[in-house]
C-alpha positions in Angstrom: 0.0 0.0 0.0 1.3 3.6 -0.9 2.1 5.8 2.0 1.5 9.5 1.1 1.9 12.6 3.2 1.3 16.0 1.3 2.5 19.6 2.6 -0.2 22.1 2.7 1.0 25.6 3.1 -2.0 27.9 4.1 -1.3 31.5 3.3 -1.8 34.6 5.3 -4.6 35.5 2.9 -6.3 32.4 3.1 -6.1 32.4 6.8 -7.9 36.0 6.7 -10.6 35.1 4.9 -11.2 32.1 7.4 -11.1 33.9 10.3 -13.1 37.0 8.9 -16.7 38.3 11.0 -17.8 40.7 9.0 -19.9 39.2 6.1 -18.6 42.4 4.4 -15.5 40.7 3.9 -16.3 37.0 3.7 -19.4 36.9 1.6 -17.7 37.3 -1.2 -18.2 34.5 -4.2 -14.6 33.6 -4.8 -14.7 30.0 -5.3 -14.5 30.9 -9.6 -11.7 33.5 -9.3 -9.4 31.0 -10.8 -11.4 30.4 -13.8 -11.6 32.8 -17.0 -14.8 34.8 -17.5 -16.2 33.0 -20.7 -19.2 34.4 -23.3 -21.6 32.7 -25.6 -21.1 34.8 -28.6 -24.6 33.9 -29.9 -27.8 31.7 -29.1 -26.0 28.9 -31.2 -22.8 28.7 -29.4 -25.3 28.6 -26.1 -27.0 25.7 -27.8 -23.8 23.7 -28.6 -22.3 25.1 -24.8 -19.3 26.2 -26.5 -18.0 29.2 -24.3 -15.4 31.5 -26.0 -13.0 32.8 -23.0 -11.8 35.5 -26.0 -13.4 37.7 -28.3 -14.5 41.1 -30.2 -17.1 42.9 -32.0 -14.6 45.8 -33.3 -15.6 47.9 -30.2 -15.4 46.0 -26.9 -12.3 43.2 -27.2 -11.1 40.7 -25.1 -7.9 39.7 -26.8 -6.6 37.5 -24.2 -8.4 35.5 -21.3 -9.3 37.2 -18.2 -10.3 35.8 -14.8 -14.0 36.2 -13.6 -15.0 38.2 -10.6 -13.5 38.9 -7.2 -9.5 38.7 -7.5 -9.0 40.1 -4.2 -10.4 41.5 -1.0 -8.6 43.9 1.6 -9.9 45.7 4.7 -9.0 48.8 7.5 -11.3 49.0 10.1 -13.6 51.5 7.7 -13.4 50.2 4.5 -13.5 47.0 2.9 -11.0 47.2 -0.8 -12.6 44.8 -3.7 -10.4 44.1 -7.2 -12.8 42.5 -9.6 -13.1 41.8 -13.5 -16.0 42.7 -13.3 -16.8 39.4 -15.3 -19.6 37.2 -14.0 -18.1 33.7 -12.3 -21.3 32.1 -14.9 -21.4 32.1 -18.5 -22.2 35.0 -19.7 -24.5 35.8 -22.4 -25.6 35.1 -25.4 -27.5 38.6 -25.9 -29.6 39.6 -28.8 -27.7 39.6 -32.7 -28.3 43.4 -33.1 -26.7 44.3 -29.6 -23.9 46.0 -29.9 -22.0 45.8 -26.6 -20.4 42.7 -25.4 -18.4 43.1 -21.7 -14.9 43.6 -20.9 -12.3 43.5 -18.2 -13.0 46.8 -16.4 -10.0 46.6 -14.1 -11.6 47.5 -10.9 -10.4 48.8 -8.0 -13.6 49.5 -5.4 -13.8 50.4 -1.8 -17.3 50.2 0.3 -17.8 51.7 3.6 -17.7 48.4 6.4 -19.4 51.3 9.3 -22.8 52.2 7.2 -23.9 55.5 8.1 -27.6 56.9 8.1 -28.7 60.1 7.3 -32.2 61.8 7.1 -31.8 63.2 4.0 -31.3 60.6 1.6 -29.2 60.6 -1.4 -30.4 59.8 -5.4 -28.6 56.6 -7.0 -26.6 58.0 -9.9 -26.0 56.3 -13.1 -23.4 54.1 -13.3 -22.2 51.5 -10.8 -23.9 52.0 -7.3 -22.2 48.9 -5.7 -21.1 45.6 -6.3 -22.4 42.1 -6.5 -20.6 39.4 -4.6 -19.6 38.0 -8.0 -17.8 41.2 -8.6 -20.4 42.1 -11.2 -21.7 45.9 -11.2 -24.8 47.0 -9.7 -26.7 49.6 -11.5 -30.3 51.1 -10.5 -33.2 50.6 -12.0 -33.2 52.9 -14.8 -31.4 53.1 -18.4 -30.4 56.7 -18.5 -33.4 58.0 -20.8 -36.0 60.5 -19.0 -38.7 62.5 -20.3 -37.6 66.2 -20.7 -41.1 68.0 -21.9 -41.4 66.8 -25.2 -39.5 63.7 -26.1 -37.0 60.8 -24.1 -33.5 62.0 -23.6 -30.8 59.9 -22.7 -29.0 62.6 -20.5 -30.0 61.0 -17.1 -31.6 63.6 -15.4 -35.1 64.6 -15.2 -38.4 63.2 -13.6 -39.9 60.9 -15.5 -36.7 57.9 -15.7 -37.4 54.9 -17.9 -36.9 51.9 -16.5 -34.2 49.5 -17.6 -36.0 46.2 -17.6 -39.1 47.2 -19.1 -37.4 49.2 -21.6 -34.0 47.6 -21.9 -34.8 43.8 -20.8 -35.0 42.2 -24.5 -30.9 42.9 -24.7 -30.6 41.0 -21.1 -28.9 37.6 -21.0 -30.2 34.9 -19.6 -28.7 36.1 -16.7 -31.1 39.3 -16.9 -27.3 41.4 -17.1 -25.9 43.5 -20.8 -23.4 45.6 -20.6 -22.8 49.3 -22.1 -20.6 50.4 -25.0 -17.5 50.7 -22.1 -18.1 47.1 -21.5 -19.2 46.9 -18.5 -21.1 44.1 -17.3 -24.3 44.8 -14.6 -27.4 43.5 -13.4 -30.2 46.5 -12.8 -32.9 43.6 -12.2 -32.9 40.3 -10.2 -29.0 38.6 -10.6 -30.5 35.2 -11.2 -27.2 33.3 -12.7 -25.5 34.5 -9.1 -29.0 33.6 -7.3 -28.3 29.8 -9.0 -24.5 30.0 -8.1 -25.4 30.6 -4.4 -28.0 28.0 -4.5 -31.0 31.1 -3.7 -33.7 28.7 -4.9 -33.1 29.4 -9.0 -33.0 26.2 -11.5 -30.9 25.7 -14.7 -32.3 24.1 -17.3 -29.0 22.4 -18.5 -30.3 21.8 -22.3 -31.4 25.1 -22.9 -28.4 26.8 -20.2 -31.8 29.0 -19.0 -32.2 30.1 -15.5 -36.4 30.1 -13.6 -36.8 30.3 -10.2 -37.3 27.0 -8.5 -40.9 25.3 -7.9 -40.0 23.5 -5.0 -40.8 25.3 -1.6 -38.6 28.1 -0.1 -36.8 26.6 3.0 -34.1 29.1 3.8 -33.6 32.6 4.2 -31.8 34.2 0.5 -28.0 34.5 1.1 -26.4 38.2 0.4 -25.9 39.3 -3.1 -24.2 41.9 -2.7 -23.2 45.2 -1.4 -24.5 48.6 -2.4 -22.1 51.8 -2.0 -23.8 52.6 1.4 -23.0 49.7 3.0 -25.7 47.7 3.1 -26.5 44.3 1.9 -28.8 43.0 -0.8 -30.5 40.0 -0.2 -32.4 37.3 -2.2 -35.9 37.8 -2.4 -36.7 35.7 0.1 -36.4 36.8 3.8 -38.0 35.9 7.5 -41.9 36.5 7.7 -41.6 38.5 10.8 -38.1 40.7 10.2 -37.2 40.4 14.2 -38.2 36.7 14.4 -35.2 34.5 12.5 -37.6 31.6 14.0 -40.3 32.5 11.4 -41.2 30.9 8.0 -39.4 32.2 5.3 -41.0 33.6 2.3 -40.9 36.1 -0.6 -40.2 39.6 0.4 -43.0 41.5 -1.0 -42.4 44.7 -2.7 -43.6 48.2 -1.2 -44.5 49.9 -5.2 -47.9 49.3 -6.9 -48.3 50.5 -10.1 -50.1 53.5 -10.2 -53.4 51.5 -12.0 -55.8 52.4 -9.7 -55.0 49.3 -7.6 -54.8 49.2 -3.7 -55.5 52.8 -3.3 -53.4 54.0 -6.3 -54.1 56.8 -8.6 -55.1 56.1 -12.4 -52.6 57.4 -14.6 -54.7 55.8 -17.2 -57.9 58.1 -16.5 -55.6 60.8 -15.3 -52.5 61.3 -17.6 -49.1 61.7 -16.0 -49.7 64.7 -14.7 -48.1 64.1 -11.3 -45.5 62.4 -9.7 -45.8 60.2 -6.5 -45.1 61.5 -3.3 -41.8 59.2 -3.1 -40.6 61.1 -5.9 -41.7 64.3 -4.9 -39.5 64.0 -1.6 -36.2 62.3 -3.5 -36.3 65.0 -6.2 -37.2 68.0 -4.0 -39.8 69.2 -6.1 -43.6 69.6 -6.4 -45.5 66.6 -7.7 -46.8 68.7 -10.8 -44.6 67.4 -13.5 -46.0 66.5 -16.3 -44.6 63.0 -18.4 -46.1 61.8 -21.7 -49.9 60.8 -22.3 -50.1 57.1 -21.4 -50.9 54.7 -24.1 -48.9 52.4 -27.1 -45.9 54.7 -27.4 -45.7 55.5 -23.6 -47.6 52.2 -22.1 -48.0 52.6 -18.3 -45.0 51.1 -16.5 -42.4 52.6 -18.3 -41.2 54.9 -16.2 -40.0 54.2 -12.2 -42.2 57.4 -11.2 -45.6 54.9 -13.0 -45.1 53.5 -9.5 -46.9 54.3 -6.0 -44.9 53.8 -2.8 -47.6 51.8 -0.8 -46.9 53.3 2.5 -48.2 57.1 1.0 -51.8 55.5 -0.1 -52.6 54.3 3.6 -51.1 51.2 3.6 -48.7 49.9 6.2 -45.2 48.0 6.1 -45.0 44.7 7.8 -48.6 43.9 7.3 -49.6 45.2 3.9 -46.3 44.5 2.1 -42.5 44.2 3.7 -40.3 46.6 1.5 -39.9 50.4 2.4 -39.6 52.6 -0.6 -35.9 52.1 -0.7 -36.3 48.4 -1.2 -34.9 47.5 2.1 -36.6 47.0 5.9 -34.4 46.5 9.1 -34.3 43.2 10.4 -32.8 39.8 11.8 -30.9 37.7 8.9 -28.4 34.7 9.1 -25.3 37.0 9.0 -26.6 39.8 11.3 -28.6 37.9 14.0 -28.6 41.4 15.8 -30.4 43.1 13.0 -29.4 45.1 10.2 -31.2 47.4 7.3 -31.0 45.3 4.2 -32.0 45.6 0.9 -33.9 42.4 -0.9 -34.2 41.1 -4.8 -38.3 41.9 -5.6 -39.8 39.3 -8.3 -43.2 38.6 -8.6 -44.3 34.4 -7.6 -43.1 33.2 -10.3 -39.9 34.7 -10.3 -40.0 37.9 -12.5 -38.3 41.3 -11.6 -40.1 43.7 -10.4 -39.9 47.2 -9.2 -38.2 48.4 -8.1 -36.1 45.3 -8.5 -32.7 45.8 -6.4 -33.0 49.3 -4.8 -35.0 52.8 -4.9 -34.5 55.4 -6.6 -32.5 56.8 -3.2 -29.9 54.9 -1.0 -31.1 54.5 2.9 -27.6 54.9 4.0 -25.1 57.7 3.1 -23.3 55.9 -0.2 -19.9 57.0 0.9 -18.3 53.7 -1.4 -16.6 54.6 -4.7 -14.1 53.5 -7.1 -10.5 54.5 -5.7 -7.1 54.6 -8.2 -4.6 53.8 -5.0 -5.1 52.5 -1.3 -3.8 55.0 0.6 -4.0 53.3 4.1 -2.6 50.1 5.8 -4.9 46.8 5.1 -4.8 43.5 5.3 -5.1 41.3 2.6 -8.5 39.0 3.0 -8.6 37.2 -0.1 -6.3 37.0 -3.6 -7.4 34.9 -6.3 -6.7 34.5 -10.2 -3.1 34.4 -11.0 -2.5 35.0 -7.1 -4.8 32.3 -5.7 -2.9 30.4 -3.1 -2.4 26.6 -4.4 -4.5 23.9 -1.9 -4.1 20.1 -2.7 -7.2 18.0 -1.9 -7.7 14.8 -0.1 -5.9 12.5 -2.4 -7.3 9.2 -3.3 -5.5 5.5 -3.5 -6.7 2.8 -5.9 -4.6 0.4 -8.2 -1.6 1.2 -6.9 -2.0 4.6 -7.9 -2.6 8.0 -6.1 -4.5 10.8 -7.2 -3.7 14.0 -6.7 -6.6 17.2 -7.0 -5.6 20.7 -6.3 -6.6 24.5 -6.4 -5.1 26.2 -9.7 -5.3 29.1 -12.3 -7.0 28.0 -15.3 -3.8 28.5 -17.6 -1.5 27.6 -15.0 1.1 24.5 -15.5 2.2 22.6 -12.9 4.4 20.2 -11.6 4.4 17.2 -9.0 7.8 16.6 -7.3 8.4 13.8 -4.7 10.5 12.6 -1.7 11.1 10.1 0.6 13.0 12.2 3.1 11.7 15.7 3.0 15.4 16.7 2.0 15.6 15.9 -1.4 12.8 16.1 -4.2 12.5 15.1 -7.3 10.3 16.1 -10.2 7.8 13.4 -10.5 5.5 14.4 -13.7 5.9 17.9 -15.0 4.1 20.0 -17.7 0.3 19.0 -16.1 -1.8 21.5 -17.6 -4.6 23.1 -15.2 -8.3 22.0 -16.7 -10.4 25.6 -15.5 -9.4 26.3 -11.6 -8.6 22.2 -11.3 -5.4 20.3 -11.7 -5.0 16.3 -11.3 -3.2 13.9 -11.9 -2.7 10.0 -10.9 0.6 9.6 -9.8 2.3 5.9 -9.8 2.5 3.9 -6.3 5.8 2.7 -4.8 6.9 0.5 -1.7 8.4 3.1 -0.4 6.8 6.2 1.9 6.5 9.4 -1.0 5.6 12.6 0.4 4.7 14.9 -2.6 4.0 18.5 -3.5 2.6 20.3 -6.2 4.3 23.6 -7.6 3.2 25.6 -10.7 5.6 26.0 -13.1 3.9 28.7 -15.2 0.9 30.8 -16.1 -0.2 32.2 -19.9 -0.9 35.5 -20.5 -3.8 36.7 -19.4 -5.6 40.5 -19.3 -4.5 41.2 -15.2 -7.3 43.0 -13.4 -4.5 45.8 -12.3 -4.7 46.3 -16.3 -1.3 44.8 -16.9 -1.2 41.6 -19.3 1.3 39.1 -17.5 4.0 37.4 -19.5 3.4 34.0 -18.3 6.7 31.6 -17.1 7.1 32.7 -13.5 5.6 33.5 -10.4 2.0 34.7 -9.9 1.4 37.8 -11.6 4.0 36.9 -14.1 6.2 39.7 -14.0 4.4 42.9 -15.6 6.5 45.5 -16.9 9.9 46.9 -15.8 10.3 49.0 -12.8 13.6 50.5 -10.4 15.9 48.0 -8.7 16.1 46.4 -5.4 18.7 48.0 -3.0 19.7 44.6 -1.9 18.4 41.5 -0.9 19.8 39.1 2.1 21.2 36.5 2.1 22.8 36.4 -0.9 22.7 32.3 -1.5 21.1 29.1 -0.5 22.0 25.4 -1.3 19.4 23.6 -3.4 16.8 21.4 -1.3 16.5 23.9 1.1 14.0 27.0 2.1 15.5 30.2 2.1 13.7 33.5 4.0 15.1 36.4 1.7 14.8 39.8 3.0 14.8 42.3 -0.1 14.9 46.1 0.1 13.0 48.4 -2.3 15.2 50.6 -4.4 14.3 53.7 -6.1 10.9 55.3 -5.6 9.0 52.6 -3.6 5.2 52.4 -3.8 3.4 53.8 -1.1 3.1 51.6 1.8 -0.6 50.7 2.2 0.5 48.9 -1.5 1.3 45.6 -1.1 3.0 43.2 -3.1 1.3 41.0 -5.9 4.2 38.3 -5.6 8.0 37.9 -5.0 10.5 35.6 -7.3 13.9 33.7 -7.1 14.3 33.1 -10.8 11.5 30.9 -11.9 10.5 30.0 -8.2 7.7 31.4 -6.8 7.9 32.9 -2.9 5.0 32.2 -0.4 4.1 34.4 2.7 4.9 37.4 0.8 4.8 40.3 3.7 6.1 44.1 3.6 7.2 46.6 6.3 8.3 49.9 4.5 11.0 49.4 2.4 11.2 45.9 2.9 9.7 42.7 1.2 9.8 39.3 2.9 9.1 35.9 1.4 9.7 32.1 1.6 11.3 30.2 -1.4 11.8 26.4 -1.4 14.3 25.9 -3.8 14.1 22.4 -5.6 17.4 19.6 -5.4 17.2 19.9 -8.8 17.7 23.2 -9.6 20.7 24.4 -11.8 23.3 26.3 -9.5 24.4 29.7 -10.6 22.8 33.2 -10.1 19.3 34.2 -10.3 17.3 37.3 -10.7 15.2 38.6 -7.7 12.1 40.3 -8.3 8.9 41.5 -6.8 5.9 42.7 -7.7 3.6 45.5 -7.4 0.1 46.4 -8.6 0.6 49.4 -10.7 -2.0 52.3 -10.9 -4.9 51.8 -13.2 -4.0 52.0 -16.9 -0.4 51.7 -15.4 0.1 48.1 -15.1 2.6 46.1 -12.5 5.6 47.5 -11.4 8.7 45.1 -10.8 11.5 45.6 -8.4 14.0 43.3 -9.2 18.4 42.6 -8.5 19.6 40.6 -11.7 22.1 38.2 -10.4 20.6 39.0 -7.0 20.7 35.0 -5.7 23.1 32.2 -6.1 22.1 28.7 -6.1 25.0 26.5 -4.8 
């Protein structure tokens, strides 16, 4: 029988993310990070399931792969730091043949308030990203941009009469109900129902057609959290505890606080009476009087194509947590699975059979003060929650014996080659089987028994160029991150030289004009081997490199690596001929 023993090496990282508390920094999906965002280019390449992880309309290009969603997650005590793709972790697309847009990597670098703050007066959603998904997908509100301004739609943004995205804008959805605009960027304004199915939120895919409905069966459990909108706050599933402060009470569909301003449930006509008025909600988030006028309802202006076609149920007499449960922001304080002590949260509205409806993710206004935004550089001291992509830390599996054979499963980055080396000693290894090729975020490979105890590892040998999301394309060969571009030298580096088979703490000292020091480092190198517990105080960078019996004395470059500012790329610090092997 083969004896095996494997060395797991947890990272700092890793360990953060399994201690984290705050479901602001451990809700994130990041179980796909390692796989590239893929695209059906059209309803036949759905059909046939062939996913393109590449392509181009002549506008929007993806000319090499790029990893989907989250790549990492830092946190201060205020602010939680998310760099995403932007690229859902499901198959995106196909959208209609006369869309124009398909997504892109948008590089993002995103910060969200972990101390939500409440204000009476409330603040409008703007257009544009209002927060982020926990797939690392953009939020957007509920309209598309086009208002009425007096005598015909405008697509400037502002006014009082907004269309609505999904009634007006739903046909060029996915089947993921997401498009993107022509900057590529990918977003949900209605129900996220490919992310709803990833997170198991009672959604069903119909794996012939690759569709998405909501679920038949009974709801049994609370919605998990979707995401996270700029003030904090969490969006949920639609589906929430019956009585908010009671986590002990069935759980059910969230019902919506908007009726359609039909006449319905104490509603005004706007089919008898014209839009000649907005609703009070409107009239207290724009800070105007209620007369202003929209278009005459009928074919070219049907009702329910504007967000201000709706009533807010609570101004017509009717009462939250007994007529409906959703306030006019789409949210209502309460007990969920993360907070047991209560928070505000926002839910998902759909109707019983699972389509969106208004106002879908959020009001027209934010409940808390939406203090999150995009940021270019981290200018405080974090720590590092999460990394994943090209910087996802390598975890082996429980292996499995049969036939005098051992397989082997790990963690990897789709594009990533790998290597198994073995010994008998823990002194000297030996490559067993090189040149494995990672299948998606998966590497495996049956290894051959012996008689004797083997104690194996698994190292990556190296990565193909890929679109980073610091906006750098990596050069592959390497460490994680793959190297970047060129940047100033390292002072020194200590000690100088290491004998193979061993592990070897370097200490290396930024030259030139270091980044600033809430930046940390993507990844360190000795030649081709990658370090592990990468660390930095100031000036100086610490890491951990094993360096193989087999490896080829002589010198070896020492490098390190930085993210880069956006539209920058990485920065590398490296001391050619800054190592010897002996």
């Amino acid at each position: 029988m083969k004896t095996l023993a494997l060395l797991i090496a947890f990272s700092t990282a890793a360990l953060a993310v399994l201690g984290a508390a705050d479901p602001r920094i451990d809700s994130w999906l990041t179980g796909h990070s390692g796989r590239y965002a893929r695209i059906y280019t059209s309803a036949a390449a759905q059909t046939a399931g062939n996913a393109s992880s590449t392509w181009s309309n002549g506008s929007q290009t993806q000319a090499s792969p790029a990893y989907s969603g989250v790549q990492q997650v830092a946190s201060s005590t205020d602010w939680v730091y998310l760099r995403t793709t932007g690229l859902g972790s499901h198959t995106m697309g196909p959208w209609p043949a006369n869309f124009p847009n398909l997504p892109a990597n948008q590089h993002v670098n995103y910060r969200l308030p972990r101390n939500p703050v409440v204000t009476a007066t409330k603040t409008l959603t703007g257009l544009g990203s209002i927060g982020y998904f926990v797939d690392g997908v953009a939020m957007f509100d509920s309209r598309d941009g086009f208002v009425w301004n007096g005598t015909a739609e405008a697509g400037n943004g502002n006014g009082y009469w907004n269309r609505e995205a999904y009634v007006n804008e739903g046909a060029t959805f996915d089947p993921a109900y997401a498009h993107q605009e022509n900057s590529g960027t990918y977003h949900y304004h209605a129900n996220p129902v490919a992310l709803r199915y990833l997170l198991g939120d009672h959604v069903d895919l119909d794996p012939t057609k690759k569709t998405y409905s909501e679920s038949t069966a009974p709801v049994t459990r609370h919605s998990p959290i979707l995401g996270w909108v700029r003030d904090g706050h969490p969006v949920y599933g639609p589906y929430g505890y019956s009585t908010a402060t009671d986590p002990a009470s069935a759980v059910r569909r969230m019902t919506t606080g908007f009726q359609l301003r039909d006449g319905r449930r104490g509603t005004d006509d706007l089919t008898v009476s014209g839009r000649t008025t907005l609703p009070a909600w409107a009239t207290r988030v724009y800070n105007v009087a209620a007369s202003q006028s929209g278009p005459a309802v009928g074919t070219r202006y049907p009702l329910g194509r504007y967000m201000e076609d709706n009533a807010y149920l609570g101004d017509v007499g009717l009462k939250q947590g007994t007529d409906f449960d959703l306030d006019e922001h789409n949210g209502r304080f309460g007990v969920t699975p993360e907070f047991p002590g209560g928070t505000y949260a926002y839910f998902v509205s759909i109707a019983a059979d699972g389509t969106p409806t208004f106002p879908y993710n959020i009001g027209r206004s934010f409940y808390g003060n939406p203090l999150g935004a995009a940021v270019t550089t981290v200018t405080e001291t974090v720590v590092t929650n999460f990394v994943g992509g090209a910087d996802s830390a390598l975890k082996i599996g429980t292996p499995s014996v049969a036939g005098g054979e051992v397989t082997l499963v790990w963690s990897a980055a789709e594009g990533g080659t790998y290597q198994i080396e073995s010994t008998p000693d823990l002194k000297t290894w030996t490559p067993n089987t090189t040149g494995i090729a990672a299948v998606g975020d998966i590497g495996t490979k049956a290894v051959a028994g012996t008689t004797a105890p083997d104690f194996f590892r698994v190292t990556r040998t190296a990565l193909a160029d890929h679109d980073s999301v610091t906006n750098s394309a990596t050069t592959g060969g390497g460490g994680p991150g793959g190297g970047g571009g060129a940047g100033p030298a390292l002072a020194s580096v200590t000690p100088k030289s290491g004998t193979r088979g061993s592990t070897v703490t370097l200490t290396m000292t930024l030259g030139g004009n270091p980044p600033p020091a809430a930046v940390l480092p993507r990844s360190a190198a000795l030649g081709t081997i990658t370090g592990t517990g990468v660390s930095r105080s100031g000036t100086t960078v610490t890491a951990q490199f094993t360096v193989p019996a087999g490896t080829s004395p002589g010198s070896v470059t020492v490098s390190v690596v930085f993210p880069g500012p956006p539209g920058t790329g990485d920065v590398t610090f490296s001391l050619v001929d800054g190592f010897t092997v002996l």
